[in-house]
C-alpha positions as CSV (number, residue, x, y, z in Angstrom):
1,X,20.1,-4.5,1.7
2,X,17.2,-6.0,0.2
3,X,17.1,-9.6,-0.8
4,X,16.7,-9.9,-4.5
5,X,15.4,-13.7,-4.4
6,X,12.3,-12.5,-2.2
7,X,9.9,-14.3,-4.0
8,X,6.3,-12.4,-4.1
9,X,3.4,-14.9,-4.0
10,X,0.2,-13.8,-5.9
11,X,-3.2,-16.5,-5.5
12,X,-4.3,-17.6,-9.0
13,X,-7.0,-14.7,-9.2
14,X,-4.3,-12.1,-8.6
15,X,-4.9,-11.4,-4.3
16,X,-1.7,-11.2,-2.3
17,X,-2.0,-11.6,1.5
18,X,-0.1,-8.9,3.2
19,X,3.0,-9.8,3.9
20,X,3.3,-9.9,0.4
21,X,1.8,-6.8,-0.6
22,X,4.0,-5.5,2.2
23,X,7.1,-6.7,0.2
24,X,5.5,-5.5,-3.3
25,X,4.8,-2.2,-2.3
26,X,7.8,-1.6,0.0
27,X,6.5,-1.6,3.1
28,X,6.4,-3.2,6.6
29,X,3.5,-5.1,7.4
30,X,2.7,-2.8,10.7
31,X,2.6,-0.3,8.4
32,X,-0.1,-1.5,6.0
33,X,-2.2,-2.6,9.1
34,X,-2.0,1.6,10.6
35,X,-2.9,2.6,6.9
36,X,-5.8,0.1,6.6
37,X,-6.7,1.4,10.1
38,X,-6.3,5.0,9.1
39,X,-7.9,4.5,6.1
40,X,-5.1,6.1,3.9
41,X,-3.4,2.4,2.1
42,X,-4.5,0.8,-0.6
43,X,-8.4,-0.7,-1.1
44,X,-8.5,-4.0,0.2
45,X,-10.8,-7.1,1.0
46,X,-11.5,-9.0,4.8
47,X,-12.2,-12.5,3.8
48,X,-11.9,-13.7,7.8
49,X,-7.8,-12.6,6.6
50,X,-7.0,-9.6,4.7
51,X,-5.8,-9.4,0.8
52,X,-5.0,-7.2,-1.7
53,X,-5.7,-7.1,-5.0
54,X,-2.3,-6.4,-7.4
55,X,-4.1,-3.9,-9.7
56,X,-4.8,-2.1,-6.4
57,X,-2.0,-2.2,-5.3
58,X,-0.2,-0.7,-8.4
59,X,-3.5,1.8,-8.5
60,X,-2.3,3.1,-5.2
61,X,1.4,3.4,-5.8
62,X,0.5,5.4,-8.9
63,X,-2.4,7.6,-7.4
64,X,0.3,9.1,-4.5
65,X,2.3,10.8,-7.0
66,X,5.8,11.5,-7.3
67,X,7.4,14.5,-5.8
68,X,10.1,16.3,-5.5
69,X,10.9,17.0,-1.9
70,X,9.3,15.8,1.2
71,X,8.2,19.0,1.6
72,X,5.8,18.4,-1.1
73,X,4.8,15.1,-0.2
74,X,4.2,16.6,3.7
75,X,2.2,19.0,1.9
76,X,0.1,16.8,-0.2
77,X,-0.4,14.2,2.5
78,X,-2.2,17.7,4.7
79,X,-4.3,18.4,1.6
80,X,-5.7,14.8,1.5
81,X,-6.0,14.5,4.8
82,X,-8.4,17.9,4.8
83,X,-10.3,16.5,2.2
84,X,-11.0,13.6,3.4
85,X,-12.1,15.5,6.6
């Protein structure tokens, strides 16, 4: 279960470091650190640490899409990977 009172810290100019990202978005940490890797999470900044921006964030949440199986989102992660390639 998740806990409800994890509080989300945002810096005055709207960055989050990424263990809070990690908790906005819904993911692990590990997680954000492969995508940033692989180049497939959402835009972020290396200041000597990494942050994220919120609007980011929610732009990258937004730009995956919704689907309806995970057949379709197997399928759409392949066709960005290709274009990408």
């Amino acid at each position: 279960m998740l806990n409800a009172r994890a509080e989300i810290q945002i810096f005055p100019d709207g960055r989050l470091d990424t263990r809070n990202a990690a908790k906005y978005i819904g993911l692990s940490e590990k997680t954000m650190a492969m995508q940033r890797s692989a180049g497939t999470g959402p835009n972020f900044i290396k200041r000597g640490r990494v942050f994220y921006y919120k609007e980011d964030l929610d732009a990258w949440l937004l730009g995956s899409g919704r689907v309806k199986s995970t057949a379709q989102a197997r399928f759409n992660q392949r066709q960005s990977k290709s274009i990408l390639s």
